[in-house]
VOGU-3710 file (C-alpha; in Angstrom, 3 decimals, decimal comma):
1> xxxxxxxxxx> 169,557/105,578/99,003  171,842/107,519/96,883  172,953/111,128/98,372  172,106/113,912/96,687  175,020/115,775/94,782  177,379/117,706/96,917  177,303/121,580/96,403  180,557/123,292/94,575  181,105/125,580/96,476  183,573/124,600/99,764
11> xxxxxxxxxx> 182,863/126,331/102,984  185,226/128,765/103,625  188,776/128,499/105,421  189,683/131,611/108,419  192,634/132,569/109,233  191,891/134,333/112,279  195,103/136,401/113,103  195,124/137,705/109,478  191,577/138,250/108,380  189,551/141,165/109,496
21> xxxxxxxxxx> 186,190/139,944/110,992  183,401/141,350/108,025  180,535/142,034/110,464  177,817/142,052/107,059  179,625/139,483/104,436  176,776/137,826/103,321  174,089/140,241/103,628  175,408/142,670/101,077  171,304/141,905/99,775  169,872/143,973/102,810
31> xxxxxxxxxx> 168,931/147,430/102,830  171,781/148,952/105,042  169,128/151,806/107,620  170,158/155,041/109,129  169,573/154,030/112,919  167,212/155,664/115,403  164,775/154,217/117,749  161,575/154,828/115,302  163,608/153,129/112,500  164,496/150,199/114,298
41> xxxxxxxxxx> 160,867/149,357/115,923  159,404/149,751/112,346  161,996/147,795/110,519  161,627/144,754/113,169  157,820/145,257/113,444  157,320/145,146/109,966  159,922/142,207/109,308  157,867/140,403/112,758  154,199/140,873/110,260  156,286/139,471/107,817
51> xxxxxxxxxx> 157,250/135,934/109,727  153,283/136,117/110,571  152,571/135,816/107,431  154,901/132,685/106,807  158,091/134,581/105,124  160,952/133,228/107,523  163,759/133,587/105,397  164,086/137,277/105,872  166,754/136,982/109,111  168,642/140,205/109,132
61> xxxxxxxxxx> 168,385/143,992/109,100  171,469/146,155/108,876  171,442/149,059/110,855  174,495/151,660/110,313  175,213/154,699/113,092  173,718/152,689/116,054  174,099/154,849/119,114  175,598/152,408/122,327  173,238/154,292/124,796  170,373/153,196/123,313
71> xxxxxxxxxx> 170,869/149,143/123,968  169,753/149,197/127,304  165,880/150,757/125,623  166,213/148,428/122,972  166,943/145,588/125,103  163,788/146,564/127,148  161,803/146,283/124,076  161,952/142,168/124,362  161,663/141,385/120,532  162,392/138,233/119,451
81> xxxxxxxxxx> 165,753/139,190/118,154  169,555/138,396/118,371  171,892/141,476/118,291  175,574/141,997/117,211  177,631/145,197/117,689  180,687/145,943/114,812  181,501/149,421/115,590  178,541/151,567/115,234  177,474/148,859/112,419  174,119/147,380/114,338
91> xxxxxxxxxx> 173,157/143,619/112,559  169,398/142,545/113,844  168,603/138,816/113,531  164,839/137,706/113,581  164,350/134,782/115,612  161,406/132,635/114,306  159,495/129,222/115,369  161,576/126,823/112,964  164,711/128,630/113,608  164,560/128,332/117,481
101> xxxxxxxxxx> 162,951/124,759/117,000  166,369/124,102/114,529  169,219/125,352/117,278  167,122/124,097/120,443  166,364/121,055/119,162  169,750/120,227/117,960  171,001/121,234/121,502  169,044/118,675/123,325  170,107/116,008/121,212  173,639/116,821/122,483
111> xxxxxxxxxx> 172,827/116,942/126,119  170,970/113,647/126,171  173,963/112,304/124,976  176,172/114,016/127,682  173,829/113,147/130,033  174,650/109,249/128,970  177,852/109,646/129,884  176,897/111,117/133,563  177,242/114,837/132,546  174,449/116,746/133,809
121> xxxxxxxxxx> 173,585/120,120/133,620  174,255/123,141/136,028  176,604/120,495/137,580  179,007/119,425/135,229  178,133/122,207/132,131  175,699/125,103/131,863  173,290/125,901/129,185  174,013/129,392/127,782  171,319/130,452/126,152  171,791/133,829/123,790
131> xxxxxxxxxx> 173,931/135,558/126,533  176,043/138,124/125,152  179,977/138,256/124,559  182,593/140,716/123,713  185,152/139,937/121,229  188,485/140,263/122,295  190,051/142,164/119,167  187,560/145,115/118,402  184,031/147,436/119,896  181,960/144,579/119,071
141> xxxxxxxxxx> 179,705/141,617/120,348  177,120/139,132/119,349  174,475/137,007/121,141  174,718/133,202/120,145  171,256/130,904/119,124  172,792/128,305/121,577  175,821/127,953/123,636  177,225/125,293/126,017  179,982/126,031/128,526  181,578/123,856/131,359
151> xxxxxxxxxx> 180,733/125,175/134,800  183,058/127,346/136,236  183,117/131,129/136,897  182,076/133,559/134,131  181,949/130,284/132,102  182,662/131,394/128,086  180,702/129,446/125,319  182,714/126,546/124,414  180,209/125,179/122,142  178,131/127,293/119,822
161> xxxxxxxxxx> 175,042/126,581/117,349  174,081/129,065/115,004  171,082/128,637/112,455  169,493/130,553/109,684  168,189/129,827/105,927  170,730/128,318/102,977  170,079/132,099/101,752  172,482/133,024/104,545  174,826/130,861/104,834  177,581/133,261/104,118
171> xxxxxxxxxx> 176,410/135,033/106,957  176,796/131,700/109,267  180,229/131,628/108,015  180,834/135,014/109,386  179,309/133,947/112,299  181,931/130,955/113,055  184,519/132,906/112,607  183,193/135,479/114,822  183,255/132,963/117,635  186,414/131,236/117,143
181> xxxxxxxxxx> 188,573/134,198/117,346  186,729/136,533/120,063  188,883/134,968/123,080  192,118/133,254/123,733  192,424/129,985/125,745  191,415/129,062/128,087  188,200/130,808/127,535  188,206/130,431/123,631  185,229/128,868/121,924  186,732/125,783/119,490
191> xxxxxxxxxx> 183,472/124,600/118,288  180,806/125,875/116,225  177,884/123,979/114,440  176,020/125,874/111,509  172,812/124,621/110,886  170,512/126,063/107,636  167,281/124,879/105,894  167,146/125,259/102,048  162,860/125,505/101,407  163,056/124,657/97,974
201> xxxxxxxxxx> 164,786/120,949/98,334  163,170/120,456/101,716  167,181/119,667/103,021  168,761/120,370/106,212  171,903/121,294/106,306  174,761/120,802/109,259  178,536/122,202/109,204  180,961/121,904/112,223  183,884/124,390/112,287  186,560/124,031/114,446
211> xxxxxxxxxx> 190,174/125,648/115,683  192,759/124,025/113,505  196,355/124,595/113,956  197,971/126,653/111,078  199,940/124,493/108,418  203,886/126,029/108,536  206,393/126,821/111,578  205,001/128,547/114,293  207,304/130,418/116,833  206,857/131,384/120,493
221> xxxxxxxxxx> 206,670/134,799/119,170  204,189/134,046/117,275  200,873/135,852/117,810  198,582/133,135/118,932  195,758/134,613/116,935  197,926/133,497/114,169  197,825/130,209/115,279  194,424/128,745/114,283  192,563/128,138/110,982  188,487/128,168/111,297
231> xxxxxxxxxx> 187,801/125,039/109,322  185,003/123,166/108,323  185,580/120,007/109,369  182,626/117,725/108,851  179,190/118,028/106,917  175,733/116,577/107,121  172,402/116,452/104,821  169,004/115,888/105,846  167,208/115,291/102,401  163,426/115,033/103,408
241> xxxxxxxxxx> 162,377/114,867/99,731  162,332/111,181/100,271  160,937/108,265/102,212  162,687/107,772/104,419  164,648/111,310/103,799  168,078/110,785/102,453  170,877/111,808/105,119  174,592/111,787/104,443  177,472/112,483/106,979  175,806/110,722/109,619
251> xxxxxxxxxx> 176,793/110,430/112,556  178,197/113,744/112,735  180,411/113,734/115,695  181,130/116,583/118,239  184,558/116,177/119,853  183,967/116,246/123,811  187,182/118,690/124,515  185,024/121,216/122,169  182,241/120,761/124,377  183,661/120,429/128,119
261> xxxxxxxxxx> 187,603/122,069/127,292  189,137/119,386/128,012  189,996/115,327/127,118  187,120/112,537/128,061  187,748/110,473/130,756  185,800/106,990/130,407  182,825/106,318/129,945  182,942/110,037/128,446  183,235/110,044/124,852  183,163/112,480/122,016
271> xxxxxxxxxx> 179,103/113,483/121,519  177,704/111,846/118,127  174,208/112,544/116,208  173,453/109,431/114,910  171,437/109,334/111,503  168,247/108,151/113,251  168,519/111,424/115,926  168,819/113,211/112,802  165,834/112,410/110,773  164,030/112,467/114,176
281> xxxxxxxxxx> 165,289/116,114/114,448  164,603/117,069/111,026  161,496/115,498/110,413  159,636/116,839/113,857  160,811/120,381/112,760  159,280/119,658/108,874  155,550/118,365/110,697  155,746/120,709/112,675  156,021/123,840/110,804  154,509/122,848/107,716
291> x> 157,961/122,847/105,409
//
């Protein structure tokens, strides 16, 4: 199988104790709406007829003036939405069959493989869901797609999966970096997986960013914000154009102290999607929903 050409563009580099989080880089597209309760159940009503209709790729709406009292009423509303806070800047994510079918399934591939090693949930780690998190740095927070933790109290998303369309992959950027600098250790979140569709080639997408230490002397003094680089750090391709689909950067491995915060102890291991799991993943999604 030969793999299909790599894109130009490299995924971007963080540094997190330098670079001001962008709450809307990637969405500069969207409509930015005056907020108020009849605006917001129009805009997500209208954009939920939309997904209806078969138009997933429309994730976001952009909200600007968002009043804090009126979370708890929006929250009551139960759409199928994510929510993150920058400020009084309000950014609405649609949440849609293929993209819950892309983070979900993706997350029980990695706990079956845990659970090979004799990890097992609400024992050893918990399943996060979309909980919501404060970052540490600014008025703002953000419900994940997926998160894993290790048990413990007020257990922090170690691991995080967020997904979307290759239209917004920007976006997903913003979103890794989002996570890897909203805590310190030992409650910092190290690992992020992206995970996009782009329609048009029929191809999966997969990026893993994690905390890398900053090239260049670092002091005790020091901020440790300044520490870190969010880096990409490994890629994969699920190419369903062919027969069997054409997959690169398989297996794509998840290191286990990303997942559980600290080192494996035998038979533990780090957690890797082989390129079987992978077309099974893809492929199911693809039948599925008709892409």
């Amino acid at each position: 199988m030969t793999p299909p050409a790599s894109s130009t563009t490299e995924p971007p580099v963080f540094k997190l104790g330098t670079l001001k989080i962008p709450p809307a880089t990637g969405l500069e597209q969207n409509e930015v709406l005056p907020f108020s309760i009849a605006n917001f159940k129009k805009a997500v009503t209208d954009r939920l007829r939309a997904h209806d209709g078969g138009d997933d790729t429309q994730l976001w709406i952009v909200f600007r003036g968002f009043d804090c009292s009126k979370l708890k009423y929006i929250d009551q509303l139960r759409y199928p939405i994510r929510l993150q806070l920058d400020d009084s800047k309000l950014i609405v994510k649609m949440v849609g069959p293929v993209h819950e079918m892309m983070h979900r399934g993706l997350l029980i591939i990695i706990q079956r493989d845990m659970a090979l090693m004799g990890l097992r949930g609400n024992e050893h780690f918990v399943d996060l869901g979309s909980a919501r998190y404060q970052h540490r740095s600014n008025n703002s927070f953000k419900e994940a797609d997926s998160a894993l933790a290790p048990v413990g109290p007020q257990p922090r998303p170690a691991i995080v999966i967020e997904a979307g369309w290759s239209e917004s992959l920007a976006h997903l950027h913003v979103d890794a970096q989002w996570w890897l600098s909203a805590q310190l250790p030992p409650n910092d979140t190290t690992l992020v997986v992206l995970v996009s569709f782009k329609r048009p080639e029929r191809t999966f997408h997969l990026e893993k960013y994690e905390l890398v230490a900053a090239p260049g002397r670092v002091t005790r003094s020091t901020p440790p914000g300044a520490r870190s680089l969010a880096m990409c750090t490994a890629s994969a391709t699920i190419d369903l154009r062919s027969t069997p689909p054409t997959i690169t950067g398989a297996p794509f491995v998840l290191p286990f102290a990303g997942i559980m915060r600290r080192p494996p102890i035998a038979p533990e291991r780090n957690v890797s999607l082989s390129a079987a799991e992978l077309e099974t993943w893809a492929t199911t999604i693809a039948t599925a929903q008709n892409l």
